[in-house]
Jmol script that loads the backbone (N, CA, C; Angstrom):
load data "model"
ATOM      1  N   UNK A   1     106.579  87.219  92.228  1.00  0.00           N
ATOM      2  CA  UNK A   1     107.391  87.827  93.260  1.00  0.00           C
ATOM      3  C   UNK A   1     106.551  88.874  93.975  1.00  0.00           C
ATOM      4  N   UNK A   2     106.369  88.733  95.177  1.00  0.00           N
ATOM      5  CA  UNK A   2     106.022  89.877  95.940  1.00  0.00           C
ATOM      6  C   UNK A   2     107.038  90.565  97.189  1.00  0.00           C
ATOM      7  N   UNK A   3     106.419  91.608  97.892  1.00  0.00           N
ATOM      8  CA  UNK A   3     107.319  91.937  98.905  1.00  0.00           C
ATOM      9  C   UNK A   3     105.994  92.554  99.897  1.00  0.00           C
ATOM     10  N   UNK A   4     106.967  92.950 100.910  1.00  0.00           N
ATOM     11  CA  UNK A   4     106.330  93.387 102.421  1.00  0.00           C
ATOM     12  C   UNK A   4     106.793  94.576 102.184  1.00  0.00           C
ATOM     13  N   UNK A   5     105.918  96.210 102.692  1.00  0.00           N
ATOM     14  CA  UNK A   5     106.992  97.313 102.722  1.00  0.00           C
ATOM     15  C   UNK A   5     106.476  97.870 103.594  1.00  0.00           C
ATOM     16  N   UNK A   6     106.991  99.082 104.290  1.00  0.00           N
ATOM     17  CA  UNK A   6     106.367  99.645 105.591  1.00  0.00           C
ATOM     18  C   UNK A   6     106.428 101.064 104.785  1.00  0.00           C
ATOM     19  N   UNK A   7     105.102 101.685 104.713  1.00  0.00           N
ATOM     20  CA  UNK A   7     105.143 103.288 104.981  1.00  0.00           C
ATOM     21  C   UNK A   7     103.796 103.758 105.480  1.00  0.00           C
ATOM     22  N   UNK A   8     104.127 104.956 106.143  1.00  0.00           N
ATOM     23  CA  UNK A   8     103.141 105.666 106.717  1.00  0.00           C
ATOM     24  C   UNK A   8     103.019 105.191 107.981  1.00  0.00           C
ATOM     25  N   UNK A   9     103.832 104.160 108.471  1.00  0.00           N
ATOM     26  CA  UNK A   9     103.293 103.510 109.960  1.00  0.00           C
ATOM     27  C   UNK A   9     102.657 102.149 109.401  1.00  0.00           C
ATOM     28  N   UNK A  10     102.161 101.743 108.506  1.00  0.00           N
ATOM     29  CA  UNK A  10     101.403 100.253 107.908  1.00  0.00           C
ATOM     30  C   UNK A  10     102.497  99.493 107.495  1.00  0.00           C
ATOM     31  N   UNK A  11     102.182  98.200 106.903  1.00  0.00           N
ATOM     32  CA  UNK A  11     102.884  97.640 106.073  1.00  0.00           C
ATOM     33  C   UNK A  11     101.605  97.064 105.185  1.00  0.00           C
ATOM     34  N   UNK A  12     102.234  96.897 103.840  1.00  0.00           N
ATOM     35  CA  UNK A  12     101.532  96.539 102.917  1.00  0.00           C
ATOM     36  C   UNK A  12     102.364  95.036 102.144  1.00  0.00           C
ATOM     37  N   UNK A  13     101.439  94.207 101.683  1.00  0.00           N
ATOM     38  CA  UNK A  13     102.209  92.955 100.632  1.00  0.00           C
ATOM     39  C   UNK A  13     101.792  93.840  99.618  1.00  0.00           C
ATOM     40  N   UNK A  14     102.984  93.804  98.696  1.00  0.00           N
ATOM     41  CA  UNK A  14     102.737  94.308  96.905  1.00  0.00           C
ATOM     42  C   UNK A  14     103.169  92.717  95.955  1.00  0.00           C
ATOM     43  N   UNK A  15     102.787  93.599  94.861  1.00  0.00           N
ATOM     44  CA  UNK A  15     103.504  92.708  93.755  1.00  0.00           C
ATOM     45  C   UNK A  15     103.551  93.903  92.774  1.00  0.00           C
ATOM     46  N   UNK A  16     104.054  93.385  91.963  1.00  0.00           N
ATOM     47  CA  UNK A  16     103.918  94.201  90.555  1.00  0.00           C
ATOM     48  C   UNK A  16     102.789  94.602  89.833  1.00  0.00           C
ATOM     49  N   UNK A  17     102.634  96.357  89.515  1.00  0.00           N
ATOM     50  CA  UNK A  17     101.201  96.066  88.856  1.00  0.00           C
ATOM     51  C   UNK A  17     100.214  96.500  89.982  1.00  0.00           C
ATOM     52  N   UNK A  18     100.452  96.308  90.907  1.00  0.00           N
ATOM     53  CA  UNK A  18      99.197  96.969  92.207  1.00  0.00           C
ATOM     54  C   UNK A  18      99.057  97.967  92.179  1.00  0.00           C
ATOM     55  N   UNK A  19      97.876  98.425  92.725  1.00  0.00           N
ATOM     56  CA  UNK A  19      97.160 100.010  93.171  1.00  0.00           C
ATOM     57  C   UNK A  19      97.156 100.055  94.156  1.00  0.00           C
ATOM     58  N   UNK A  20      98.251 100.944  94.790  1.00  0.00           N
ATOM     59  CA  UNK A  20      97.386 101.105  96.799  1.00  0.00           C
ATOM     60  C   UNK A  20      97.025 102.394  96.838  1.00  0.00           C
ATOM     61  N   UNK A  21      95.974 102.957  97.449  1.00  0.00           N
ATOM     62  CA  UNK A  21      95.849 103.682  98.634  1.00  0.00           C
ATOM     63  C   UNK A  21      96.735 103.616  99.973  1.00  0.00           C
ATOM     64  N   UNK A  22      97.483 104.716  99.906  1.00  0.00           N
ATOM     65  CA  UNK A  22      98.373 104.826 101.119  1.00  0.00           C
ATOM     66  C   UNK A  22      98.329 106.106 101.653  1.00  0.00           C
ATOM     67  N   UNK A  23      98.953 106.642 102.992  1.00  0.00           N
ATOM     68  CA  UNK A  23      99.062 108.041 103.691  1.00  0.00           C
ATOM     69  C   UNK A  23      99.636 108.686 103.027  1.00  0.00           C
ATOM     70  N   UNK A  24      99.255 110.132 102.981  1.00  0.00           N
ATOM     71  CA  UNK A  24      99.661 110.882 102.022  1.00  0.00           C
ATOM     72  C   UNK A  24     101.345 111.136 101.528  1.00  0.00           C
ATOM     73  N   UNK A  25     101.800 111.285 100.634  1.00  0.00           N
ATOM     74  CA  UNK A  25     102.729 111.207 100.569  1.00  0.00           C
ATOM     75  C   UNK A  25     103.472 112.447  99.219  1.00  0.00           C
ATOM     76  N   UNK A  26     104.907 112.880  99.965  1.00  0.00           N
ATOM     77  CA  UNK A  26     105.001 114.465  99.355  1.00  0.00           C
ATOM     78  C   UNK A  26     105.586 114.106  98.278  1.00  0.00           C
ATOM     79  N   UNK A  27     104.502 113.629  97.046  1.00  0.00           N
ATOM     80  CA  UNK A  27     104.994 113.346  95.296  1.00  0.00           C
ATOM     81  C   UNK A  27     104.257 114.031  94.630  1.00  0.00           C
ATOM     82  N   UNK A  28     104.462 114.600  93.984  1.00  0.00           N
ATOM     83  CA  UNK A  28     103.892 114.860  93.105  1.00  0.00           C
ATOM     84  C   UNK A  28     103.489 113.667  91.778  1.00  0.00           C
ATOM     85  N   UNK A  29     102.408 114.155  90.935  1.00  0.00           N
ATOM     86  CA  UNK A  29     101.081 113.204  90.284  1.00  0.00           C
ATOM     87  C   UNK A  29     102.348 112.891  89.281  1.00  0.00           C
ATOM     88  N   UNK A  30     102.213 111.573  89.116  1.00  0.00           N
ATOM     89  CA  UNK A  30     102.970 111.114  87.653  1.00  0.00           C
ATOM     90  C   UNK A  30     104.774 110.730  88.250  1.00  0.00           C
ATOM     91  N   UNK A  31     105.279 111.458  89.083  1.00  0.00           N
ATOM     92  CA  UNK A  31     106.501 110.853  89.725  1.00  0.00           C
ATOM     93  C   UNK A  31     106.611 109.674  90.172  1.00  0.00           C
ATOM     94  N   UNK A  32     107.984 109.577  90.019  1.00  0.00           N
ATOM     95  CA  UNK A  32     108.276 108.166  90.926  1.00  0.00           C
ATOM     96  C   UNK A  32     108.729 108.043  92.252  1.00  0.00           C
ATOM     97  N   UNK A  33     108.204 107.078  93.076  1.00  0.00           N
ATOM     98  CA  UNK A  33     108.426 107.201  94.542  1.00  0.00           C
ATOM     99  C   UNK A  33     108.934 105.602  94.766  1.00  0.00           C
ATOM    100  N   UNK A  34     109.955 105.867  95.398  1.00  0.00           N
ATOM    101  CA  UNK A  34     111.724 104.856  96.070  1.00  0.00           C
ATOM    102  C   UNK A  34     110.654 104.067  97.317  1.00  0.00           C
ATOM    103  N   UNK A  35     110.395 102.921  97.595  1.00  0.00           N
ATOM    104  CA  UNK A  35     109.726 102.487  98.818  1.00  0.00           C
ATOM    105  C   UNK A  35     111.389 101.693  99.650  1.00  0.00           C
ATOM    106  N   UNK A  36     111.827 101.829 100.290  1.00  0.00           N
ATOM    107  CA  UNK A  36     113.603 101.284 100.475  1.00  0.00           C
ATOM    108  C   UNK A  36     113.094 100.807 101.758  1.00  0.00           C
ATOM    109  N   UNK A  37     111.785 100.774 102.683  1.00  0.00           N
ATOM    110  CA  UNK A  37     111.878 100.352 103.879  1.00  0.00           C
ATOM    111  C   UNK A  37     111.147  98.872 103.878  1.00  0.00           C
ATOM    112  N   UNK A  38     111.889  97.850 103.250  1.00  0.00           N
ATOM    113  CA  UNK A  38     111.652  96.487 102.720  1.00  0.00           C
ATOM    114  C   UNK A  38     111.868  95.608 103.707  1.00  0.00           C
ATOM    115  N   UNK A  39     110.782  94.970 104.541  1.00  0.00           N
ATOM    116  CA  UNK A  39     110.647  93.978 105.248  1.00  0.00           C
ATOM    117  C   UNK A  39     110.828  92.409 105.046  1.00  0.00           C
ATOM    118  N   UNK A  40     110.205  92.260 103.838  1.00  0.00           N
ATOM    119  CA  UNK A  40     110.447  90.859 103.512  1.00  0.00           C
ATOM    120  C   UNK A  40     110.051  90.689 101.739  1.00  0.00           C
ATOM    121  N   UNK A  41     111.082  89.782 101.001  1.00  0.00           N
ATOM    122  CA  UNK A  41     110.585  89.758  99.765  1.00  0.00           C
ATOM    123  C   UNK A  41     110.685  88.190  99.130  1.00  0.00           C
ATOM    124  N   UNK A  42     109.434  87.756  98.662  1.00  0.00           N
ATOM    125  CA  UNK A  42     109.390  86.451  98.392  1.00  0.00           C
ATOM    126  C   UNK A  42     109.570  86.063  96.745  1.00  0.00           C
ATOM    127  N   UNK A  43     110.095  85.216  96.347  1.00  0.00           N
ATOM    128  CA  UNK A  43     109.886  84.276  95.311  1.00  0.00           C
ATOM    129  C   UNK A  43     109.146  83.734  95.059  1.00  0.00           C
ATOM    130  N   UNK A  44     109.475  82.883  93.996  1.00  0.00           N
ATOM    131  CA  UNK A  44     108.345  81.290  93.953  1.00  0.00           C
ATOM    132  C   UNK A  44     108.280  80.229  94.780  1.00  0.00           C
ATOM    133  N   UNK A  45     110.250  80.401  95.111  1.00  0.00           N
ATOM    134  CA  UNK A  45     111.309  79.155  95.532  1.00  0.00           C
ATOM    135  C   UNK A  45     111.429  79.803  97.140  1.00  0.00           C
ATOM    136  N   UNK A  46     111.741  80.645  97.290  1.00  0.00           N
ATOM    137  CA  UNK A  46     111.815  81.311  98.483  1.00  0.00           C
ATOM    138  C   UNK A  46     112.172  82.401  98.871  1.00  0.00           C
ATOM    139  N   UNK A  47     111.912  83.043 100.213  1.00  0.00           N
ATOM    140  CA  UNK A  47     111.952  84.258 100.906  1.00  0.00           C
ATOM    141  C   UNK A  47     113.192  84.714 101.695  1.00  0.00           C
ATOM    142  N   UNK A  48     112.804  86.094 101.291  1.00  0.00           N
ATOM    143  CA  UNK A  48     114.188  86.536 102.362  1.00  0.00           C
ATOM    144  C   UNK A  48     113.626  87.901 102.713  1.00  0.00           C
ATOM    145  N   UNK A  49     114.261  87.716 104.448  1.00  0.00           N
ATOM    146  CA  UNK A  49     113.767  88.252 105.323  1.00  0.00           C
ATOM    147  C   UNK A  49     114.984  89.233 105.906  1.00  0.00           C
ATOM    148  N   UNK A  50     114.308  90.475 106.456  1.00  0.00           N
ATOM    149  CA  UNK A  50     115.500  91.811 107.146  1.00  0.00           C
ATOM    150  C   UNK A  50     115.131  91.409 108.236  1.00  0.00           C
ATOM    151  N   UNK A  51     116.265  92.348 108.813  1.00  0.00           N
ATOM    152  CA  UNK A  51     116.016  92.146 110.369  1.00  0.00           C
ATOM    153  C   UNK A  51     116.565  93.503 111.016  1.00  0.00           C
ATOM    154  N   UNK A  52     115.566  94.677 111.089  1.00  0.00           N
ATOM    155  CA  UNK A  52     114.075  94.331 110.669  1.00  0.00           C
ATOM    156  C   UNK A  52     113.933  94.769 108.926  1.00  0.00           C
ATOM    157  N   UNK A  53     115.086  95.470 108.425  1.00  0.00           N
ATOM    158  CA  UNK A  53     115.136  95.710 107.068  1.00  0.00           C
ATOM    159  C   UNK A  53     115.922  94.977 106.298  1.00  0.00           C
ATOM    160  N   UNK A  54     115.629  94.632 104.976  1.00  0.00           N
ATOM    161  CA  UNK A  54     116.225  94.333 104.279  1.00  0.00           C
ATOM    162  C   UNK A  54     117.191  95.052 103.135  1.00  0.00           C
ATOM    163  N   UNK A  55     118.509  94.782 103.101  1.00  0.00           N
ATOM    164  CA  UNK A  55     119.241  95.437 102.872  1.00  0.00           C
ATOM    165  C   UNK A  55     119.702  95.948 101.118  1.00  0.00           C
ATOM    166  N   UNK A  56     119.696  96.934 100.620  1.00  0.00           N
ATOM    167  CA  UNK A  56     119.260  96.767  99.413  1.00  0.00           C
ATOM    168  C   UNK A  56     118.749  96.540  98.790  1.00  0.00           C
ATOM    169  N   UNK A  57     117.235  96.105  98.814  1.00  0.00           N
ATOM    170  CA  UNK A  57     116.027  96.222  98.448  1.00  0.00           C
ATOM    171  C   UNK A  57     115.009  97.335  98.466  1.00  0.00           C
ATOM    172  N   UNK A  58     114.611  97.633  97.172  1.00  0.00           N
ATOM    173  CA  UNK A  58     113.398  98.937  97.132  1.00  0.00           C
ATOM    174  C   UNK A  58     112.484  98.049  96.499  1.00  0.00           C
ATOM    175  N   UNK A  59     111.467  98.845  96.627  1.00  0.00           N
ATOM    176  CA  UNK A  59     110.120  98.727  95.698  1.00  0.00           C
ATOM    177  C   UNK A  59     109.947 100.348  94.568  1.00  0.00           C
ATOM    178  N   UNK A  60     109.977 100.245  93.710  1.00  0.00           N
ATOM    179  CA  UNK A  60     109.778 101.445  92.687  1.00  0.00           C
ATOM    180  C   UNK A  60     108.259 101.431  92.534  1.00  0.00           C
ATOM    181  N   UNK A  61     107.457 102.776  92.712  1.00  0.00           N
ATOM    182  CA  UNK A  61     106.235 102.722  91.975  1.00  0.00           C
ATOM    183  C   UNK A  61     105.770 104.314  91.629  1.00  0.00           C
ATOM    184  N   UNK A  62     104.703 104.618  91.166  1.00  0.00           N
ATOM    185  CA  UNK A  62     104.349 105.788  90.310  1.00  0.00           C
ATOM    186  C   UNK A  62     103.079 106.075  90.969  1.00  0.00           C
ATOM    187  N   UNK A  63     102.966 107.391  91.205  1.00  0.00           N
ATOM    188  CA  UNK A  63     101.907 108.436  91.907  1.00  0.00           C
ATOM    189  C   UNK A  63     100.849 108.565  90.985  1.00  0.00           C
ATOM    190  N   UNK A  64      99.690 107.806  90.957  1.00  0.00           N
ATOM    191  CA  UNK A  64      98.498 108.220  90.108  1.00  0.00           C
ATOM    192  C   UNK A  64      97.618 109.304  90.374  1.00  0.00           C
ATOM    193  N   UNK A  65      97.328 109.383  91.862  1.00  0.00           N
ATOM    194  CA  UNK A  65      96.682 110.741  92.063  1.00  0.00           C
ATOM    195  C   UNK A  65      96.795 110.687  93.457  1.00  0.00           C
ATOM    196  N   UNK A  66      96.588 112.488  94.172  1.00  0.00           N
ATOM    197  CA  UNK A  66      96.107 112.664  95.365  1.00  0.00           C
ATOM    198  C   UNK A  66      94.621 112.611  95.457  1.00  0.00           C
ATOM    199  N   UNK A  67      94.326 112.515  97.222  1.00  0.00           N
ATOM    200  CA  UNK A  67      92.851 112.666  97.215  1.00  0.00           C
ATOM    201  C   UNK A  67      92.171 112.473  98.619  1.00  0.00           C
ATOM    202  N   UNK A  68      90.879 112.713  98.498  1.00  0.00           N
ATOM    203  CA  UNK A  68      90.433 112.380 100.139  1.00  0.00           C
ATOM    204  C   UNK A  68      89.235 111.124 100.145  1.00  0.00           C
ATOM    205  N   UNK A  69      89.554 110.499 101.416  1.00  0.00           N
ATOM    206  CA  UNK A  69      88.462 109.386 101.107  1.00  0.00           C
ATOM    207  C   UNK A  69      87.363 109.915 101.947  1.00  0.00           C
ATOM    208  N   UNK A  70      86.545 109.087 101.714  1.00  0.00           N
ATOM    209  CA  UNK A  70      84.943 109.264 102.527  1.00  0.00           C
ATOM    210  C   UNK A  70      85.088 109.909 103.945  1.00  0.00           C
ATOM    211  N   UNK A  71      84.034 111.057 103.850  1.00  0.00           N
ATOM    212  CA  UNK A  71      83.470 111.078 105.168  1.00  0.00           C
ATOM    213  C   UNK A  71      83.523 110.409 106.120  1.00  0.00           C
ATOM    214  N   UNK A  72      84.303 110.506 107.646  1.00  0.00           N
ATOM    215  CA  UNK A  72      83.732 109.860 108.607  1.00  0.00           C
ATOM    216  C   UNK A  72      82.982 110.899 109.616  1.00  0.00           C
ATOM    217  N   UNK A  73      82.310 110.422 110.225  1.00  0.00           N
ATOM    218  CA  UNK A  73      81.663 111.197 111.286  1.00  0.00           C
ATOM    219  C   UNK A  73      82.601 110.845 113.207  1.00  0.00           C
ATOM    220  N   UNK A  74      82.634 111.884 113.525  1.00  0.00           N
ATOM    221  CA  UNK A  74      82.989 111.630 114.960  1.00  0.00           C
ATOM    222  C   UNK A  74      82.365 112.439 115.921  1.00  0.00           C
ATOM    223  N   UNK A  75      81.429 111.665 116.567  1.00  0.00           N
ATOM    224  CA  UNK A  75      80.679 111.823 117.563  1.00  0.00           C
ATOM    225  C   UNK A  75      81.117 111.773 119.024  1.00  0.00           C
ATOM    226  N   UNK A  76      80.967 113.329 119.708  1.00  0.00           N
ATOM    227  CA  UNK A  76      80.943 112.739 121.827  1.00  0.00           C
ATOM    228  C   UNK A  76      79.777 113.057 121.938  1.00  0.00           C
ATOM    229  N   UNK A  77      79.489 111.966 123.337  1.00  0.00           N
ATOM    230  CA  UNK A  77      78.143 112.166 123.859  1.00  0.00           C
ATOM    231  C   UNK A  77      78.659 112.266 125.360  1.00  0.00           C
ATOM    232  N   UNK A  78      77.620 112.994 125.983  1.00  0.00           N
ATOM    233  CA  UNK A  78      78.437 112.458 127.552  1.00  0.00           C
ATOM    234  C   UNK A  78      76.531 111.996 127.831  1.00  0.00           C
ATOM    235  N   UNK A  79      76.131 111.404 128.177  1.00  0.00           N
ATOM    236  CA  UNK A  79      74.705 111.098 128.261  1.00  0.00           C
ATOM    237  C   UNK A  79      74.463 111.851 130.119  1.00  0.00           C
ATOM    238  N   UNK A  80      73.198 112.407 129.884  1.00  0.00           N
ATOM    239  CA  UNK A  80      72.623 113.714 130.789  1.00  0.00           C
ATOM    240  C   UNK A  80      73.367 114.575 131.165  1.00  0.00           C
ATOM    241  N   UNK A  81      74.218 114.650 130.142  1.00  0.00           N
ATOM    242  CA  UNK A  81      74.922 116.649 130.801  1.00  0.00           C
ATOM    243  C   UNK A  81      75.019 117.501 129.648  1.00  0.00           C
ATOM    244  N   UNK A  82      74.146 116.873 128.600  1.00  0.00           N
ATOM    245  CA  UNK A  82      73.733 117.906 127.437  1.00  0.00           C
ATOM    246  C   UNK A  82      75.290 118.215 126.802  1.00  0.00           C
ATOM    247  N   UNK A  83      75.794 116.882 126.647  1.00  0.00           N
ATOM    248  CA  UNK A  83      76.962 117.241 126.077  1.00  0.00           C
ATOM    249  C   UNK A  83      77.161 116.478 124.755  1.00  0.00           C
ATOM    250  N   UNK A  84      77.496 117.183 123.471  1.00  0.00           N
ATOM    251  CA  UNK A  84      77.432 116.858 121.971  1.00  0.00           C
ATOM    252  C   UNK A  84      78.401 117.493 121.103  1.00  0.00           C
ATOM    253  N   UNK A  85      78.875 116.695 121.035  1.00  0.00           N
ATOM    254  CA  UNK A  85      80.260 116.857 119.349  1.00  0.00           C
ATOM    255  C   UNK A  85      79.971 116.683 118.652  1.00  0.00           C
ATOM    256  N   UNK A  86      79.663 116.836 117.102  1.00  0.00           N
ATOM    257  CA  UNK A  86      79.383 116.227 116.291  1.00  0.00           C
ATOM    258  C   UNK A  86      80.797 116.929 114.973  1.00  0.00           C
ATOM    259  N   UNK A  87      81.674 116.216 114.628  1.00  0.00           N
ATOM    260  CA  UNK A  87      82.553 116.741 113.513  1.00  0.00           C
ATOM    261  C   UNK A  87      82.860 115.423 112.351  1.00  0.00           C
ATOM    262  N   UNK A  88      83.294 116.055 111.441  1.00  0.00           N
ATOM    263  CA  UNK A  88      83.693 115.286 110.461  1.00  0.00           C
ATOM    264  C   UNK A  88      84.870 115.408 110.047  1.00  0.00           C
ATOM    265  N   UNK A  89      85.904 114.357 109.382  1.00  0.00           N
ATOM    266  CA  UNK A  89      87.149 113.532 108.908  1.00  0.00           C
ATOM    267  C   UNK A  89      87.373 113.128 107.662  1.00  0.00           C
ATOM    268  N   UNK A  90      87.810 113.668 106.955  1.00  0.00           N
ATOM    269  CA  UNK A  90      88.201 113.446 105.819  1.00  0.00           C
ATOM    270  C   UNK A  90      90.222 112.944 105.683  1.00  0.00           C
ATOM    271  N   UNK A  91      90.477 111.673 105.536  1.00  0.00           N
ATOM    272  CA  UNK A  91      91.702 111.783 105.664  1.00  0.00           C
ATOM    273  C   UNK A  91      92.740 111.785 103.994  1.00  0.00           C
ATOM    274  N   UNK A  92      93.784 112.017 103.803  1.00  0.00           N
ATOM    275  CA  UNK A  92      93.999 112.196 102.573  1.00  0.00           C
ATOM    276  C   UNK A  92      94.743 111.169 102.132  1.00  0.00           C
ATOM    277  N   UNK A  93      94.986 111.300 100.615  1.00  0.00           N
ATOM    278  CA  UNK A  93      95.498 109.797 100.760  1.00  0.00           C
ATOM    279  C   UNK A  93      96.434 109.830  99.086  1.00  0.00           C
ATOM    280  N   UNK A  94      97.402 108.984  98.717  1.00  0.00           N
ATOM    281  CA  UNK A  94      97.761 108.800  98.113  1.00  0.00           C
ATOM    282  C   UNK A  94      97.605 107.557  96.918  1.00  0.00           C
ATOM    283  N   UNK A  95      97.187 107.370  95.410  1.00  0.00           N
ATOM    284  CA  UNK A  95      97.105 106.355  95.220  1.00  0.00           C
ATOM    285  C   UNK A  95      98.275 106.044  93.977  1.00  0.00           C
ATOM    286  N   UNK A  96      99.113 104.823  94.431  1.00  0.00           N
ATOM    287  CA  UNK A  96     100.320 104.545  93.825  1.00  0.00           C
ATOM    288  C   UNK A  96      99.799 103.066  93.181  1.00  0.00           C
ATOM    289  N   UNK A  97     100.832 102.974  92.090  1.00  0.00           N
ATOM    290  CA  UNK A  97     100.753 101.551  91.175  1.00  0.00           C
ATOM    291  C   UNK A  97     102.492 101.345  91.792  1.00  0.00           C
ATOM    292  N   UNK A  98     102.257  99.884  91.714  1.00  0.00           N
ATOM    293  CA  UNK A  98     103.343  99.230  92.188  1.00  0.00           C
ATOM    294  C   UNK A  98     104.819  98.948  90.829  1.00  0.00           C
ATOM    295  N   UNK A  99     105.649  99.301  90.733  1.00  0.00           N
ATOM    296  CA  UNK A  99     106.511  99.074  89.262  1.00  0.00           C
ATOM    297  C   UNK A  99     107.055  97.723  89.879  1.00  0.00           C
ATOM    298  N   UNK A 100     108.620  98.204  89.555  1.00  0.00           N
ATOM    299  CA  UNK A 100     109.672  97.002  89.662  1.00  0.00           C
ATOM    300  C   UNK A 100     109.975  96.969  91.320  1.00  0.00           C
ATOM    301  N   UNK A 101     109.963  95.386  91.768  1.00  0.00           N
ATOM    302  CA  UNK A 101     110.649  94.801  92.937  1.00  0.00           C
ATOM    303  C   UNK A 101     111.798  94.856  92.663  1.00  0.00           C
ATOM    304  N   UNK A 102     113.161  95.415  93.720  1.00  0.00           N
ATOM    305  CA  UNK A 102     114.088  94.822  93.338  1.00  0.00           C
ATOM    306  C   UNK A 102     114.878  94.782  94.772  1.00  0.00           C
ATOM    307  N   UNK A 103     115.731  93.307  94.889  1.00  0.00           N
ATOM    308  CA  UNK A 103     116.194  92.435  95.880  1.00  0.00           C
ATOM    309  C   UNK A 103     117.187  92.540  95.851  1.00  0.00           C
TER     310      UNK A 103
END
end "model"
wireframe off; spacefill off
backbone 0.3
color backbone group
């Protein structure tokens, strides 16, 4: 069994048992976090689909840690007017294990 869920602005496919990296999110480490904005959830036999949510369906899963991922660099140039940005991006992030689907 898997499902479709939307947070942060993304959507993600889970199943049971997964690790995501997702946008940060206000849990604390070791809590449980309600995913209720359920797009689509499949079977073996078959799927069922919201429109655009599905109704009574969550995804349950557990907060393993906060954190920041890699460095990015962001560069302006304006080429011959001696013009230069140079900053860096660190964005933060949440990483959750996926528990129980439920439909």
């Amino acid at each position: 069994m898997h499902a479709i869920i939307e947070t942060g602005g993304k959507q993600y496919r889970v199943q049971e048992g997964d690790v995501l990296f997702l946008e940060k999110l206000p849990a604390e480490e070791g809590a449980g976090v309600v995913f209720d904005r359920v797009l689509a959830v499949f079977t073996d036999d078959d799927g069922k689909f919201g429109t655009p949510l599905l109704a009574g369906a969550k995804v349950n899963g557990t907060v393993l840690k906060h954190g920041k991922d890699k460095k990015i660099i962001v560069f302006k140039m304006k080429p011959k007017k001696a013009y230069r940005r140079r900053q860096g991006h660190r964005q933060p992030y949440t990483k959750v294990e996926i528990g129980k689907i439920e439909a």
